[in-house]
Backbone as CSV, one residue per row, in Angstrom:
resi,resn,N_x,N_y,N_z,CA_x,CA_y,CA_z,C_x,C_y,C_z
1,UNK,142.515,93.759,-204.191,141.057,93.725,-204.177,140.534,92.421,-203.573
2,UNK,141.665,91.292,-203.518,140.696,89.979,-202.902,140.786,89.997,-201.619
3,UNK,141.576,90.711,-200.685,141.838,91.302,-199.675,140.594,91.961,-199.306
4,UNK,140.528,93.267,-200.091,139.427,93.760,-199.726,137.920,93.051,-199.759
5,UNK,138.008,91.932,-200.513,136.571,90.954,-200.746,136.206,90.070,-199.406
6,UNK,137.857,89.451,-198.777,137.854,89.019,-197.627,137.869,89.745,-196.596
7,UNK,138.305,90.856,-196.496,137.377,91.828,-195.467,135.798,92.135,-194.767
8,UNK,135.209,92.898,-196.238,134.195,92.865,-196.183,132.938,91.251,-195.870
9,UNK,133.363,90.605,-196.390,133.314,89.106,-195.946,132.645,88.971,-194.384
10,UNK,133.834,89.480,-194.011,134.421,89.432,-192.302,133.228,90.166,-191.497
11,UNK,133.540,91.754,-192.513,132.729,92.789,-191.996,130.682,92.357,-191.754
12,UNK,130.651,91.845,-192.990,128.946,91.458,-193.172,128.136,89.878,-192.445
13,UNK,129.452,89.379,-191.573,129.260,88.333,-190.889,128.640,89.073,-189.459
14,UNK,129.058,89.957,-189.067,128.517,90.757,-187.794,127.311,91.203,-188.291
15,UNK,126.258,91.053,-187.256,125.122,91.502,-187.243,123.788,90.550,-187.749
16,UNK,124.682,89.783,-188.815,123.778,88.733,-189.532,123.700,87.274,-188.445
17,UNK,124.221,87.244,-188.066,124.257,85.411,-186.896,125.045,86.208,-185.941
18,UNK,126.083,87.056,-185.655,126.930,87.172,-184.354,126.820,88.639,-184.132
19,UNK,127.338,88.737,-182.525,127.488,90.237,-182.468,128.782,89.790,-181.967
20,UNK,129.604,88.748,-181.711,131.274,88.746,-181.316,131.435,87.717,-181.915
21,UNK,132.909,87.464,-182.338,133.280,86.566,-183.440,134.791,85.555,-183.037
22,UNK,134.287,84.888,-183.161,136.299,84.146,-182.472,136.720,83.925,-184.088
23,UNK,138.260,83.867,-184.003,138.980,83.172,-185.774,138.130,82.028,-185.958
24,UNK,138.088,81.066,-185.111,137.421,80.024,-185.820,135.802,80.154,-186.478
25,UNK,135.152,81.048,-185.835,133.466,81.111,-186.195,133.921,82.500,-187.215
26,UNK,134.548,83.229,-187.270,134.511,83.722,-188.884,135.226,82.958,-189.199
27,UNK,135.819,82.121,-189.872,136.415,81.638,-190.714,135.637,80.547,-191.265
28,UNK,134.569,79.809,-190.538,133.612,78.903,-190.627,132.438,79.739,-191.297
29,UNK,132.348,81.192,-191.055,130.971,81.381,-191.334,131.673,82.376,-192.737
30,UNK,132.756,82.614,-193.244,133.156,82.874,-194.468,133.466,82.211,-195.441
31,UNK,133.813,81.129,-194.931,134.959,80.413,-195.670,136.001,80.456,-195.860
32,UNK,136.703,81.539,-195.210,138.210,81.542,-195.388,138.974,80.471,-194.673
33,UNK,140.173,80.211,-194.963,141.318,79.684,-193.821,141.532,80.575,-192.537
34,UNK,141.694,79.741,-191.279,141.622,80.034,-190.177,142.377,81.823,-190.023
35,UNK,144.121,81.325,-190.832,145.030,82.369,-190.802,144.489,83.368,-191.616
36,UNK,143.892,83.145,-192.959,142.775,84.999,-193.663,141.884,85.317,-192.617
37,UNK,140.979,84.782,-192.019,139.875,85.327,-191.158,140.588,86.043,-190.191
38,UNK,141.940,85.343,-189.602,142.262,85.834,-188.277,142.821,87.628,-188.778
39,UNK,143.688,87.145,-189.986,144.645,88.772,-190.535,143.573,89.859,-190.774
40,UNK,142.185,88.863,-191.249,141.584,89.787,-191.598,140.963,90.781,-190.659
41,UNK,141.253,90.200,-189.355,140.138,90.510,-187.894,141.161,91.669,-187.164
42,UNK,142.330,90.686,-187.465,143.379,92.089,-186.475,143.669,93.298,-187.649
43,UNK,143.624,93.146,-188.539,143.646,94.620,-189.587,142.264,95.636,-189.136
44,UNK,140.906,94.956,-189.155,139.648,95.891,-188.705,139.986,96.111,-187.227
45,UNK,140.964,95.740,-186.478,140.866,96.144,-185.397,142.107,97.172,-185.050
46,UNK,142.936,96.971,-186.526,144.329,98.257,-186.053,143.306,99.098,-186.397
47,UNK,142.406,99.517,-187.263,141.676,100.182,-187.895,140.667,100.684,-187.246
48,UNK,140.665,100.741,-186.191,139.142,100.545,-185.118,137.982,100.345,-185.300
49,UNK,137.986,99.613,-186.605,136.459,99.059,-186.752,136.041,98.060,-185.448
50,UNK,137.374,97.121,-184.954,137.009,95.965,-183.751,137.718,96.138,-183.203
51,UNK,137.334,95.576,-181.830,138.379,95.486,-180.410,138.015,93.948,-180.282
52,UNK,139.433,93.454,-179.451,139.261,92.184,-179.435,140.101,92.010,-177.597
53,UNK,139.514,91.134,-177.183,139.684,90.578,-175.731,140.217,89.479,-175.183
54,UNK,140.955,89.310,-176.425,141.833,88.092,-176.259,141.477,86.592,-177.241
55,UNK,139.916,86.877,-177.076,139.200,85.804,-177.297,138.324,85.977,-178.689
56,UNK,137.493,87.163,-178.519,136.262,87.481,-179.390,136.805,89.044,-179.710
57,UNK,136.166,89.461,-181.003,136.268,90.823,-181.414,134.976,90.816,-182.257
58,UNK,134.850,92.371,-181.342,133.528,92.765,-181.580,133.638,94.280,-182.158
59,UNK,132.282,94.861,-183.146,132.773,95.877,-183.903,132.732,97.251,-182.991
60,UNK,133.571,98.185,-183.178,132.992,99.614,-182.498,132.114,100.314,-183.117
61,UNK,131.496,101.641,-182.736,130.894,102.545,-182.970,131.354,103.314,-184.498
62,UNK,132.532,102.904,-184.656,133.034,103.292,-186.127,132.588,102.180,-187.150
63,UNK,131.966,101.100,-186.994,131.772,99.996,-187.784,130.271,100.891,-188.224
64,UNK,129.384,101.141,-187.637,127.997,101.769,-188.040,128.952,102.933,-189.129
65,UNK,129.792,103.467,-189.360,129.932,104.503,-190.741,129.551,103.827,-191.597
66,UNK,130.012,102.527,-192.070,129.803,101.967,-192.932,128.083,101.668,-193.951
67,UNK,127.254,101.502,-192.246,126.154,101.694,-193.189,125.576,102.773,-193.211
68,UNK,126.089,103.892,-192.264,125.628,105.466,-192.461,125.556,105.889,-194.037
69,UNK,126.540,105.354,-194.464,127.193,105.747,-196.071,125.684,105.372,-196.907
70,UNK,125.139,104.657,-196.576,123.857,104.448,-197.341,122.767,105.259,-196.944
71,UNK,122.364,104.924,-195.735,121.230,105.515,-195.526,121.330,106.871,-195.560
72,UNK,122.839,108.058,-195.705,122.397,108.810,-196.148,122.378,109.369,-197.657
73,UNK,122.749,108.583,-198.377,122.553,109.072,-199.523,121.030,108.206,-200.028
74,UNK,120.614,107.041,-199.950,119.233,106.412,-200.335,118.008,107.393,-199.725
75,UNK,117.229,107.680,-200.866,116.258,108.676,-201.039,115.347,108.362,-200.067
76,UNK,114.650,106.942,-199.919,114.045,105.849,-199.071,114.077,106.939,-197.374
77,UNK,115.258,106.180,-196.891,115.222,106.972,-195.265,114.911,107.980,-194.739
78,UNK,115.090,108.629,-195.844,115.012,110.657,-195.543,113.859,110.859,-195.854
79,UNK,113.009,110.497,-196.891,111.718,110.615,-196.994,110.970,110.384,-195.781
80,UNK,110.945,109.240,-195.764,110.156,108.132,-194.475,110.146,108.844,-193.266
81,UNK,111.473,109.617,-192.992,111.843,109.937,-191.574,110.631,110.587,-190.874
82,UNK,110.346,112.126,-191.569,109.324,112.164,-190.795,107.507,111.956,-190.555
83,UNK,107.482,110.893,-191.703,105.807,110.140,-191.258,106.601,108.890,-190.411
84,UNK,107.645,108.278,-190.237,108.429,107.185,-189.142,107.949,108.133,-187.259
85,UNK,108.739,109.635,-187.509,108.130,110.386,-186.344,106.843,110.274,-186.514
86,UNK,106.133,111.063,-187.070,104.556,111.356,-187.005,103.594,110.048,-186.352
87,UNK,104.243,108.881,-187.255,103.465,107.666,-186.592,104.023,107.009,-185.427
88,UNK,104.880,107.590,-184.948,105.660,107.534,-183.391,104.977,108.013,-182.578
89,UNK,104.700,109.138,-182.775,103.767,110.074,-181.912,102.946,110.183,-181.771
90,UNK,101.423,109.118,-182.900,100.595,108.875,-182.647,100.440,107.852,-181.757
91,UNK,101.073,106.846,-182.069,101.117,105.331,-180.977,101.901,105.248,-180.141
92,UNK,102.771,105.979,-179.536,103.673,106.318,-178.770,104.692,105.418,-178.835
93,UNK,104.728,104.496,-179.733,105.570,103.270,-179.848,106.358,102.995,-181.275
94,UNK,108.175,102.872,-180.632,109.075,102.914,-181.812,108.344,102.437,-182.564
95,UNK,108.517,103.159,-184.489,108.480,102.705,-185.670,110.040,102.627,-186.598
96,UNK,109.731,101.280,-186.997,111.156,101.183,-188.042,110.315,101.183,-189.709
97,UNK,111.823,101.515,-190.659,111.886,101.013,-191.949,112.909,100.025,-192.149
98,UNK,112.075,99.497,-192.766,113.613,98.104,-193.300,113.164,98.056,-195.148
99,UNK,114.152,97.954,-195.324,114.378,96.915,-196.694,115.060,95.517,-197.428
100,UNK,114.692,95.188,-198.427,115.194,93.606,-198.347,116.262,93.668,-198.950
101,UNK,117.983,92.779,-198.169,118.632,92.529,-198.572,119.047,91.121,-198.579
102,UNK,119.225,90.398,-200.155,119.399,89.261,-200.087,119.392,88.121,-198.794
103,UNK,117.816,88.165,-198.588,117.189,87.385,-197.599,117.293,88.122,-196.254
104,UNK,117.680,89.063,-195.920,117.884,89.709,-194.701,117.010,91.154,-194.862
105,UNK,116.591,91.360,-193.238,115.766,92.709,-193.634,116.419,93.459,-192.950
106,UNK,116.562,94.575,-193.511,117.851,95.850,-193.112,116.753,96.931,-192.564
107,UNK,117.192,97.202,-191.747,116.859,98.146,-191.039,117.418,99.862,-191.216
108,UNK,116.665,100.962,-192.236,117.325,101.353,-192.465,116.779,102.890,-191.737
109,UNK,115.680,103.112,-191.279,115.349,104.353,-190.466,114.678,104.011,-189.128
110,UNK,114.383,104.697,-188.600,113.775,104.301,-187.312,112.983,106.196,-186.073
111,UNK,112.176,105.478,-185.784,112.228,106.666,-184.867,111.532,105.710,-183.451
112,UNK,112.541,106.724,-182.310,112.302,105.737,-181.222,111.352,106.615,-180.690
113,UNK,110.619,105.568,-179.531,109.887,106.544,-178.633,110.117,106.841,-177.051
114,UNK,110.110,107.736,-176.461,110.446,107.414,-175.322,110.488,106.808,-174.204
115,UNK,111.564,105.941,-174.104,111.211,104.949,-173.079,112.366,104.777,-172.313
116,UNK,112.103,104.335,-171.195,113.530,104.108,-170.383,114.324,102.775,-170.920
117,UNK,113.158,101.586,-171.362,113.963,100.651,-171.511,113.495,100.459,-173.198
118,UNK,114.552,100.346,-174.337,113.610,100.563,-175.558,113.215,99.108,-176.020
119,UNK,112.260,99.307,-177.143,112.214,98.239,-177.743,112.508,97.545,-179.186
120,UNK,113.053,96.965,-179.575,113.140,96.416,-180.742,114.824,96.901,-181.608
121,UNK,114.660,97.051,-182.893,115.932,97.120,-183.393,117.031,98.558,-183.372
122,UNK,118.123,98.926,-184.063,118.404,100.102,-184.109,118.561,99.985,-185.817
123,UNK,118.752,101.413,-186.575,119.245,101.690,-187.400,120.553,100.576,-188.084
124,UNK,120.924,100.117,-189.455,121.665,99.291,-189.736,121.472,97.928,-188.797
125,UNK,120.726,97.347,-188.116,120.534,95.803,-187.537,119.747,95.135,-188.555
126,UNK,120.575,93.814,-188.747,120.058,92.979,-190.273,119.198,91.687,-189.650
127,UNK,117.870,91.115,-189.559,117.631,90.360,-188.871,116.810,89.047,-190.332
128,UNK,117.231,87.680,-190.174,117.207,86.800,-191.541,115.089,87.467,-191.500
129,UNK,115.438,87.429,-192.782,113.661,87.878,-193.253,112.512,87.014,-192.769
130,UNK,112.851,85.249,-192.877,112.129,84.511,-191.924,111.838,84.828,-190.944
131,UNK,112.245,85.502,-190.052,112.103,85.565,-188.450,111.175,86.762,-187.790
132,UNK,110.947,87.692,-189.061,110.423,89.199,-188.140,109.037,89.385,-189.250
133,UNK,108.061,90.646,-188.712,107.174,90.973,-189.066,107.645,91.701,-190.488
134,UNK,108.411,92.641,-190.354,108.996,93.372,-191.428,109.750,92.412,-192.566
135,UNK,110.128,91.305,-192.288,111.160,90.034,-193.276,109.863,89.619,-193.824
136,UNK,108.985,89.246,-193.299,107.435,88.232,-194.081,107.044,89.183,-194.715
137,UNK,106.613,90.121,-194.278,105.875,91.194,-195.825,106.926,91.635,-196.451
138,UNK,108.472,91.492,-196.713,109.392,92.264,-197.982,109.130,90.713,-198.722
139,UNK,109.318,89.303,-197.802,109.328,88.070,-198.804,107.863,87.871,-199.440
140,UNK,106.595,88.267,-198.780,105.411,88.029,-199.556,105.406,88.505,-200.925
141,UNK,106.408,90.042,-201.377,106.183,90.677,-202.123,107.363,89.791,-203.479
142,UNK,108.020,88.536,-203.151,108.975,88.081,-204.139,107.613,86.937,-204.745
143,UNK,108.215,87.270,-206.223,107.278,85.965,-206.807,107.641,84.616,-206.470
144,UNK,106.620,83.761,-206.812,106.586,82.557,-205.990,107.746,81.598,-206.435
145,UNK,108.750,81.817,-207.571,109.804,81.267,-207.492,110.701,81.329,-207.054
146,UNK,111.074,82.990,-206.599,112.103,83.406,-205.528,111.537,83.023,-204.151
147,UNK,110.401,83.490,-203.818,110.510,82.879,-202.895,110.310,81.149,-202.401
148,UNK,110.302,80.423,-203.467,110.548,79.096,-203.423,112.125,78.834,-203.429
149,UNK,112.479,79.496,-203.597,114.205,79.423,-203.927,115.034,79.391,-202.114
150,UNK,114.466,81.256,-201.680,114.541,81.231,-200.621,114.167,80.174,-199.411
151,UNK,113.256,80.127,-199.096,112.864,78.830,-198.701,112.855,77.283,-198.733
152,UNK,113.440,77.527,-199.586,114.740,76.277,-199.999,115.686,75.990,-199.096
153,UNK,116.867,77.139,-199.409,117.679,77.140,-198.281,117.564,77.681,-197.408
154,UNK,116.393,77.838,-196.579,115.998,78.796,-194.978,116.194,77.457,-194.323
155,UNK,116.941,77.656,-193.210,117.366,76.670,-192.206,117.144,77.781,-191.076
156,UNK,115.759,77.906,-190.634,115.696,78.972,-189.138,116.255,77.881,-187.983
157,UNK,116.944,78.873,-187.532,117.562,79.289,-185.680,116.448,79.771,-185.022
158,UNK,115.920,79.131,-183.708,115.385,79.703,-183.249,116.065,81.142,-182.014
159,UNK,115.092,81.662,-181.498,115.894,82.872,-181.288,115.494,82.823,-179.411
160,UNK,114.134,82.429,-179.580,113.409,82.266,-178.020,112.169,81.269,-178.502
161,UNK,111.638,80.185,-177.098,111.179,79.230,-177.278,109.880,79.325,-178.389
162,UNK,109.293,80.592,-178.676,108.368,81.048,-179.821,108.508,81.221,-181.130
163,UNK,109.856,81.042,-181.306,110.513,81.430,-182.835,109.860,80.178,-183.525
164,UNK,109.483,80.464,-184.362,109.077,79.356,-185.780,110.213,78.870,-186.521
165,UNK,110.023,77.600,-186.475,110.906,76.839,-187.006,110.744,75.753,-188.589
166,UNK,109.433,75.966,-188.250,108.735,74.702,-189.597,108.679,75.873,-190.440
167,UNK,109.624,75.211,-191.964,109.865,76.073,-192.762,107.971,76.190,-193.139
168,UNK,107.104,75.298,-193.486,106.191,75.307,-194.150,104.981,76.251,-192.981
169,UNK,105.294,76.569,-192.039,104.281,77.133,-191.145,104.769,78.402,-191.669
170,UNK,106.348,78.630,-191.631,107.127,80.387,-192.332,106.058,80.920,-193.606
171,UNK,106.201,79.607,-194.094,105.661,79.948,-195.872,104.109,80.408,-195.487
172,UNK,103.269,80.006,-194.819,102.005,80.188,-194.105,102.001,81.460,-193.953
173,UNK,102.686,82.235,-193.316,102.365,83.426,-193.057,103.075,84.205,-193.857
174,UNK,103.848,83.905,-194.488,104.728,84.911,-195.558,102.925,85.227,-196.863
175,UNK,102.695,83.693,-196.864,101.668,83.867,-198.144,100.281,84.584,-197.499
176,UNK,100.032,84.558,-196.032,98.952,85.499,-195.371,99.596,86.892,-195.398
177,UNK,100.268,87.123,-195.055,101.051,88.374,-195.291,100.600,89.234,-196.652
178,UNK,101.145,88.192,-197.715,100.851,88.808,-199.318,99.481,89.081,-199.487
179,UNK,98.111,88.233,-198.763,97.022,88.698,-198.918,96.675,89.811,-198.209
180,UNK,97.020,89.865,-196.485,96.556,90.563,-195.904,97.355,92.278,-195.776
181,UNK,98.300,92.425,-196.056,99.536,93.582,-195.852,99.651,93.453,-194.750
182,UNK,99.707,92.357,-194.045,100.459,92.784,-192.571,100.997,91.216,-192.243
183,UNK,101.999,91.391,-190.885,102.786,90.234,-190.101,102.634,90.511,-189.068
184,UNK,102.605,89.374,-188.151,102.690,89.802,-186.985,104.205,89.065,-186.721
185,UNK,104.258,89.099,-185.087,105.547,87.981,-184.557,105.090,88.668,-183.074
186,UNK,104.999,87.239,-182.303,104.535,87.763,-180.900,105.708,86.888,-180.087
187,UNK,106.595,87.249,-179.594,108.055,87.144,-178.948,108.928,85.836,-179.542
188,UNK,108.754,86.593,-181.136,109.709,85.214,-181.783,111.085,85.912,-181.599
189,UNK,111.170,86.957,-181.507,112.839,87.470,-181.481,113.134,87.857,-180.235
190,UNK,112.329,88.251,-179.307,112.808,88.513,-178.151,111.179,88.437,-177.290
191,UNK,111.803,87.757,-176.203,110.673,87.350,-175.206,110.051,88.771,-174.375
192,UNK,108.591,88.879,-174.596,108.018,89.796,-173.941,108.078,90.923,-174.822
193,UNK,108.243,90.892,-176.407,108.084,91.667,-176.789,107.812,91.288,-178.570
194,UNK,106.600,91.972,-178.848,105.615,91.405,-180.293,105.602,92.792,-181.337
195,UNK,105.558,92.567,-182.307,105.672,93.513,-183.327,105.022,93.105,-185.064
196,UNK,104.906,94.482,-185.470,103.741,94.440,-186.630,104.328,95.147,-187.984
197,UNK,103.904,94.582,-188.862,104.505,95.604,-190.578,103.674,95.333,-191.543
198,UNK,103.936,96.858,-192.082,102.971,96.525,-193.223,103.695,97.256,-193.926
199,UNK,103.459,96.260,-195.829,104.311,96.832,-196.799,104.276,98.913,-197.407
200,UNK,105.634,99.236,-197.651,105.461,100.452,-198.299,105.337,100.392,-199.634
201,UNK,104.220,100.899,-200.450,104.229,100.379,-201.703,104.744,101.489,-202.854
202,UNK,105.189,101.805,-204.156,105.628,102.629,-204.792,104.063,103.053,-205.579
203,UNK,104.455,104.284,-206.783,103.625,104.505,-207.228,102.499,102.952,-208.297
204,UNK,103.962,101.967,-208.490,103.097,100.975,-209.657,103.036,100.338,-208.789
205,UNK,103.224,100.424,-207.213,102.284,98.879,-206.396,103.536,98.348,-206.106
206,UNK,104.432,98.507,-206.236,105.646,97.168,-205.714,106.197,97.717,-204.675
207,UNK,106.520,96.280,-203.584,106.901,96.427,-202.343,107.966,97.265,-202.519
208,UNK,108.221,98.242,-201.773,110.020,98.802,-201.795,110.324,98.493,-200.254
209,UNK,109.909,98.362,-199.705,110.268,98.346,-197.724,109.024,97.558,-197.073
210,UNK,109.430,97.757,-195.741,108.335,97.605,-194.432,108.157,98.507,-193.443
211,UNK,107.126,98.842,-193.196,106.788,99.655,-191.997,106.195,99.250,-190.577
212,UNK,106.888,99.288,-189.809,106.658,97.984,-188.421,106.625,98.982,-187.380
213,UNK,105.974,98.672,-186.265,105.812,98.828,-184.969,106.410,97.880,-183.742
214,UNK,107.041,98.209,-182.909,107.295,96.839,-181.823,107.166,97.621,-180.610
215,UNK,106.034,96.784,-179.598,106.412,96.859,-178.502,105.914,95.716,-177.412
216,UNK,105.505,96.279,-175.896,106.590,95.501,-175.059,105.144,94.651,-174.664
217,UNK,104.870,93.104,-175.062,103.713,92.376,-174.765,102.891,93.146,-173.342
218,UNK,103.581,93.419,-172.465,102.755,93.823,-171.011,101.914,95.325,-171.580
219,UNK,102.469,95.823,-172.883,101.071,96.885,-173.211,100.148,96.636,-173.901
220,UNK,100.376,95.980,-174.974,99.450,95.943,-175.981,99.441,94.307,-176.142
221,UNK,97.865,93.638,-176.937,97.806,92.506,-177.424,97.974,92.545,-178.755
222,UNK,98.058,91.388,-179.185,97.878,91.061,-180.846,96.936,91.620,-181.422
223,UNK,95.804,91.454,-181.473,94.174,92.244,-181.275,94.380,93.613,-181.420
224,UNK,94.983,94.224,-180.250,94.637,95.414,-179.885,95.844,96.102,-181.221
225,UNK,96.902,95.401,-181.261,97.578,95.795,-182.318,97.091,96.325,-183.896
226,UNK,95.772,95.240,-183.974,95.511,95.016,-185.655,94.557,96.152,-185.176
227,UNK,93.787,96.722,-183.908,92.677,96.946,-184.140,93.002,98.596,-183.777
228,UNK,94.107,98.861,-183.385,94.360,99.900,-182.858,95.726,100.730,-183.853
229,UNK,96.563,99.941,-183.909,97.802,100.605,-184.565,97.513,100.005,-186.253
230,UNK,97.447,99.444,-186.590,97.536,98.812,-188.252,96.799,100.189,-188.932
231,UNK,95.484,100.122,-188.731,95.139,101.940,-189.688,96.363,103.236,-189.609
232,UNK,96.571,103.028,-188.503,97.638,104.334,-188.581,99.234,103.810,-189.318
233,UNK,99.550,102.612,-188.766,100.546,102.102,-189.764,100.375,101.852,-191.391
234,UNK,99.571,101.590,-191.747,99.373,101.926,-193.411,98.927,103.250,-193.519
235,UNK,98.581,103.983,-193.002,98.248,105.352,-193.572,99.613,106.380,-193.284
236,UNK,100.549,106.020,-192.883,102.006,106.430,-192.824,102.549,105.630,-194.050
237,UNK,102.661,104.372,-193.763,103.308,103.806,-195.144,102.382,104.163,-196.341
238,UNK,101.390,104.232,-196.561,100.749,104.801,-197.913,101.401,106.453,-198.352
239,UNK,101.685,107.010,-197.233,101.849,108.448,-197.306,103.763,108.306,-198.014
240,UNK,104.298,107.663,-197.177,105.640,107.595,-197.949,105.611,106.781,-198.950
241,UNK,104.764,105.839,-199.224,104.426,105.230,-200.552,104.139,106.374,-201.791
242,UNK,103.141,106.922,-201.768,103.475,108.282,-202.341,104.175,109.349,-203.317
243,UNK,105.508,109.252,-202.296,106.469,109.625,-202.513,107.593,109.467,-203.613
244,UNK,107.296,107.845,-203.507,108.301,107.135,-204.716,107.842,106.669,-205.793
């Protein structure tokens, strides 16, 4: 079983800071010894979870089972799915669900829209909660000691020259967030492209998820976002709010 602890280890380092991994940067970003990280890397790869190139190993298409295993049994995704379509098809622009996992926002449904080039996350992509529209409204919804806790140890990476970095400007909009139900982020994760969320709430009011929009700055403004998509984005998340 400690085998299997240092595995998974291995496994939950992808996606969170890397999408390819050398022995030395998992073993740094686990804590293991150089030689566990490495055994642990060529076992997921007899296994075809990873392929490796000499250098870096990166996960395959069999690594996503792993979080399939959730999203289809959690009640959450399957509900959502189709007001996620419905409000796709009103704004013509991908909608995700995420939920909060210990400081990370998981991405757990999605419906894309058609586009040649898409935008924003896929299904199972974990992005730190500091950094995205959907991460500020799951952290607005922690009381102010967790999220004093969190923000404690938030050490943001920036991602592109717009990413926010001053923990106390983060806390700024995490706590506008909690008043207003919404976030924005206008190309903090990827340049030329801005995105919006607003919380899904249960029947007694508590956050369970986020409901976000992203697309590509050359269509829409910030403005046109709050003034155009936000009614239809809470009246989808109210509708799967609802539900639970």
């Amino acid at each position: 079983m400690a085998g299997l602890a240092k595995g998974l280890a291995v496994i939950e380092t992808f996606g969170r800071a890397y999408t390819q991994l050398t022995v030395s940067e998992a073993a740094q970003a686990t804590g293991l010894t150089r030689a566990t990280a490495r055994r642990c890397l060529l076992t997921l790869t007899e296994l075809g979870y990873l392929t490796h190139d000499g250098k870096y190993f990166r996960p395959t298409p069999r690594m996503g089972r792993l979080g399939s295993s959730y999203t289809r049994t959690d009640p959450l995704p399957r509900l959502a799915q189709p007001h996620l379509a419905s409000a796709c098809q009103a704004l013509g622009e991908s909608i995700s669900l995420a939920e909060l996992d210990d400081g990370v926002a998981v991405f757990v449904a999605r419906a894309e829209a058609e586009r040649i080039v898409s935008a924003g996350v896929r299904v199972g992509a974990r992005l730190p909660a500091y950094s995205s529209a959907t991460g500020r409204v799951l952290l607005a919804a922690l009381p102010d000691e967790e999220l004093d806790v969190y923000l404690a140890g938030c050490r943001p990476e920036p991602r592109t020259e717009k990413s926010l970095t001053d923990v106390e400007e983060i806390r700024r909009r995490i706590v506008r967030a909690r008043t207003e139900e919404v976030a924005f982020t206008d190309e903090e994760l990827e340049l030329g492209m801005r995105s919006m969320a607003t919380p899904v709430k249960d029947a007694q009011g508590a956050t369970r998820a986020a409901l976000s929009v992203s697309a590509f700055t050359a269509r829409i403004s910030l403005e046109d976002m709050r003034e155009q998509f936000l009614p239809v984005l809470k009246e989808h998340a109210e509708r799967v709010g609802r539900m639970l």
